[in-house]
N, C-alpha and C positions, 0 to 999 in steps of 0.2 A: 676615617683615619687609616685603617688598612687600604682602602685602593689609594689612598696619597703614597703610602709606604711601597707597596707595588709598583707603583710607576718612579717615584724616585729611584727602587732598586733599577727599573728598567733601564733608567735612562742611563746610571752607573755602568751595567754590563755592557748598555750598546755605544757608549763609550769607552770601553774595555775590550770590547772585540775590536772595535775601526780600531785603536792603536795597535792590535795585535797584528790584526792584516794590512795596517802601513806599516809598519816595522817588516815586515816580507819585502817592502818593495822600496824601501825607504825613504816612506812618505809617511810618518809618524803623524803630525800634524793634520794633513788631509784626511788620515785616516777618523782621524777626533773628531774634526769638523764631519765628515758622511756618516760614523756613528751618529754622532751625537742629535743631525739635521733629520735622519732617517728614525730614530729614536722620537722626536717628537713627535713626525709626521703621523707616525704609528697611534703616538696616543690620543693626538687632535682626532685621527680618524678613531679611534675607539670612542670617545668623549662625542664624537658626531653619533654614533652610534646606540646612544643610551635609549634609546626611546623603540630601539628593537627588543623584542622581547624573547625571549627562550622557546614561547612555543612557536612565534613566527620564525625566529633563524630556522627551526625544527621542520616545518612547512617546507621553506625554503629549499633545507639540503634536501628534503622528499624530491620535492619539484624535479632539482635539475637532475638526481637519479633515474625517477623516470623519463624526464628529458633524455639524457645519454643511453637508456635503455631503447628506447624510440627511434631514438638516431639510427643504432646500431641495428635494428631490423628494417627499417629505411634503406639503409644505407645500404645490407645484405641482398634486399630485393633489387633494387637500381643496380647493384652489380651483374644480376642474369643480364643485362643489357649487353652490345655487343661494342664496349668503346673503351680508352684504350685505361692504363692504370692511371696516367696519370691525371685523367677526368675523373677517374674513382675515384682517390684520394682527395683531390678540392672538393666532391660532391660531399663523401663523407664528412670533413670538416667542416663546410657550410651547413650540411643536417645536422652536425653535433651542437652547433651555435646556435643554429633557429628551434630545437626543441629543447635544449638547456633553458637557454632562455625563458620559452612559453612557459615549459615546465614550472619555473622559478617564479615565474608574475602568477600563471595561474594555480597553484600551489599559494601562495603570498596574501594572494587576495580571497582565495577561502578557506583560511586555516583552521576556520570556527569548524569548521567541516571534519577534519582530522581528529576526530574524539581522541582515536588511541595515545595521541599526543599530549594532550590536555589533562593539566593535571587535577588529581582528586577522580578519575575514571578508571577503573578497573575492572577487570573481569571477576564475575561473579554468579554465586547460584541465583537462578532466576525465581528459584522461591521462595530466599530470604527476602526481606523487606529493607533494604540498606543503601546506601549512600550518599550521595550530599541533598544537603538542606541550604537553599538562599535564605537569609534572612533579610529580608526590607528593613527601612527605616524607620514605618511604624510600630514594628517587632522589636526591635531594639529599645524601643521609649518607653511603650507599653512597659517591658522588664519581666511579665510572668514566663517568657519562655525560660529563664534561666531555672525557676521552680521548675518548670514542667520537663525539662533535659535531664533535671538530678531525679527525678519521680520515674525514668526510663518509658514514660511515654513516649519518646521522641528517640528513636534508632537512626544512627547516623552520622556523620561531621556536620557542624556549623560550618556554613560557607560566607563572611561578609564579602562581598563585592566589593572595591576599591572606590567606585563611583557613588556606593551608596555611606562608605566613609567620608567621605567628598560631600556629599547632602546633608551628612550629619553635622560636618564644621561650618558649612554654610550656614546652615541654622543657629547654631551655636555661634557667631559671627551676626546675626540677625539685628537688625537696630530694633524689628520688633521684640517687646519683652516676655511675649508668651514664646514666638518661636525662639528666643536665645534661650530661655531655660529649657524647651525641650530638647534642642542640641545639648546641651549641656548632661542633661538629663543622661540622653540616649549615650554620648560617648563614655561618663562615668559607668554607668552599667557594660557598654560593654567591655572597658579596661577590667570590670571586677570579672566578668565572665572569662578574659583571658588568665588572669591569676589563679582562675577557678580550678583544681585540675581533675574534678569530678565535670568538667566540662570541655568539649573536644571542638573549638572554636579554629579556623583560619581566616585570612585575611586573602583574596582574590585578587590577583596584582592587575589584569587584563583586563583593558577596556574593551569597549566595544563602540568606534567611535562611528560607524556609520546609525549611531540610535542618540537621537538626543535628551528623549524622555527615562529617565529611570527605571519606570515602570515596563517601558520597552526593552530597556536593557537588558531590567531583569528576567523577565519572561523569556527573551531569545537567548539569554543564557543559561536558562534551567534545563531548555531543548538542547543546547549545547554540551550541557557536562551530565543531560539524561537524570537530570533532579528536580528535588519539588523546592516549594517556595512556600513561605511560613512568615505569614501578616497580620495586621489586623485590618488591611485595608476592603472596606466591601468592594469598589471598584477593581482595583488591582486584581480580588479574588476573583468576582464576575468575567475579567478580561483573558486572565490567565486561564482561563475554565472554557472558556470558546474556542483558543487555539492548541487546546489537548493539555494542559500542563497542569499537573498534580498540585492543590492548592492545601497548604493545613495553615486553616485560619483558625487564631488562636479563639476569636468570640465563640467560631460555633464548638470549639470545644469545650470551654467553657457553659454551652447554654446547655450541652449536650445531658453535661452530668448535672444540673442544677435537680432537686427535687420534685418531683411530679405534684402539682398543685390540682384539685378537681374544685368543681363548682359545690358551694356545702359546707367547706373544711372552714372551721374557726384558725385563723392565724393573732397573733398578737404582735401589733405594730406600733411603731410611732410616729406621730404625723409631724413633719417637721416645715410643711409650706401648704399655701391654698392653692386650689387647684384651677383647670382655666372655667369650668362652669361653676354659677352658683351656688353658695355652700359645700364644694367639693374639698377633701382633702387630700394630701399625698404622703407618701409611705415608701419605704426601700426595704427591705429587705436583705441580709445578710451579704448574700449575691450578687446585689445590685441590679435586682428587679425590681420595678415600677411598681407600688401598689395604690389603686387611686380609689380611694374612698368616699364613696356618695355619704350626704349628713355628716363629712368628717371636718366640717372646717370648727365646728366648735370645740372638737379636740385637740386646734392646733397645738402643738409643745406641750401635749400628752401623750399617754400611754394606753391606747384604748385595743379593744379586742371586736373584728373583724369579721363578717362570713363573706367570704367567695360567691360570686353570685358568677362571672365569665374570666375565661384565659384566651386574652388575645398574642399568636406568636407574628411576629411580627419580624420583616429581614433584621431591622436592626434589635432585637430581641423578643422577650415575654413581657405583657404587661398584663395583671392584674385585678381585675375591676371588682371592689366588696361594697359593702353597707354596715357604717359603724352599729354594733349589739350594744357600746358601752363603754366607758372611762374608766380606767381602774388604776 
């Protein structure tokens, strides 16, 4: 509604000016119509233009400054030559177009390159531990980063990516019924984490359209804005971790602080399914650790007490392994 409003005023003024500079020559009317044709042409071209972003126009005017910088020592040198002014001057202006130019394409085309540009980067102590955080779209579903952000584990901005808002409504869009609820899931949490204001969340306008996998995205963008990435994806974590890029995967924080279990310790569980070998039964644990119970299937949908006999860790977690002592 406001840029409708801005452009209507526009159109008003440069309607207001051409009458005012036909009225000079008194050409009222022509003036209205060159306002008024010059007025739109303006904002077709603005309206073409939406898909330029702030940090690439930013690139840009970089570019053709060092471009004109270039020229101009170019063009300094070529003057020792011994020929006349008026080959200097065409030389100079054909140097100031052929590296403005370059400048501007090549500036344009690697703007990811231009941190200082890029928002959410700043200078800072290198001994604090601060700055942005990618969140994935596993991250978002999952939901515990939001506990884990107000617990001050996590120092930093929330960075969502655009494209990974993008994956979220796709899913939430899904004709499958698991993936539409986890869309749905993920986008309700993260509107409450924006409402949140014990929580420092943005939204990343800038694509990156030479990557078409997400997970590419993401990673080339953490390089980019010099931040880490916070998932629960094992693959994504494993990928981002071979091309240098700081990974805080929520599981292994989670496994991290779970309680130290030793071979020995009596636990008291409850068996709630049979297990895949005979007479076996299975157990969870607070945590949502595995505990699988050798002699436990007679306990199924009881309450029995357990000894520890091995702790297997495992990438996708800990499991467990007892010998039911008894029902109780």
């Amino acid at each position: 509604m406001t840029l409708l409003f801005i452009r209507v005023f526009f159109l008003v003024l440069s309607v207001a000016v051409g009458f005012l500079v036909g009225n000079v020559y008194n050409k009222e009317m022509m003036g209205i119509v060159i306002g008024l044709g010059g007025g739109a042409i303006l904002i077709w071209f603005e309206a073409a233009m939406k898909r330029v972003s702030v940090r690439g126009l930013s690139s840009m005017v970089f570019g053709l400054l060092f471009g004109i910088i270039m020229a101009k020592l170019v063009a300094d040198i070529l003057k020792l030559l011994p020929f006349d002014e008026a080959f200097h001057s065409s030389l100079r202006v054909v140097m100031t177009l052929f590296f403005s130019y370059l400048g501007a394409v090549i500036a344009l085309r690697g703007k990811d390159e231009f941190n200082l540009i890029i928002p959410y980067v700043r200078f800072r102590r290198t001994d604090v531990k601060d700055g942005v955080i990618l969140v994935d779209t596993s991250a978002i579903i999952d939901g515990r980063i939001a506990d884990i952000y107000r617990s001050r584990f996590l120092s930093g901005r929330l960075v969502v990516p655009r494209f990974v808002l993008h994956e979220l409504q796709r899913l939430a869009d899904s004709e499958d019924d698991l993936k539409r609820q986890r869309g749905r899931r993920g986008l309700e949490i993260l509107r409450s984490m924006q409402k949140d204001p014990a929580i420092e969340v943005k939204i990343h306008e800038d694509d990156l359209p030479g990557e078409r996998e997400v997970d590419l995205k993401l990673v080339k963008l953490a390089k980019i804005l010099d931040g880490r990435v916070c998932t629960t994806d094992f693959n994504l974590s494993r990928m981002a971790s071979i091309q240098g890029t700081e990974i805080l995967n929520i599981n292994d924080l989670v496994n991290s602080v779970k309680p130290v279990i030793f071979a020995g310790e009596e636990l008291d569980v409850y068996i709630i399914k049979e297990g895949k070998e005979e007479n076996q039964g299975v157990a969870y644990l607070d945590d949502g650790t595995m505990v699988v119970v050798t002699d436990g299937r007679r306990y199924l949908g009881q309450k029995t007490k357990v000894v520890v006999t091995s702790v297997l860790q495992t990438q996708a977690g800990r499991m467990i392994f007892s010998k039911a002592s008894g029902a109780r």
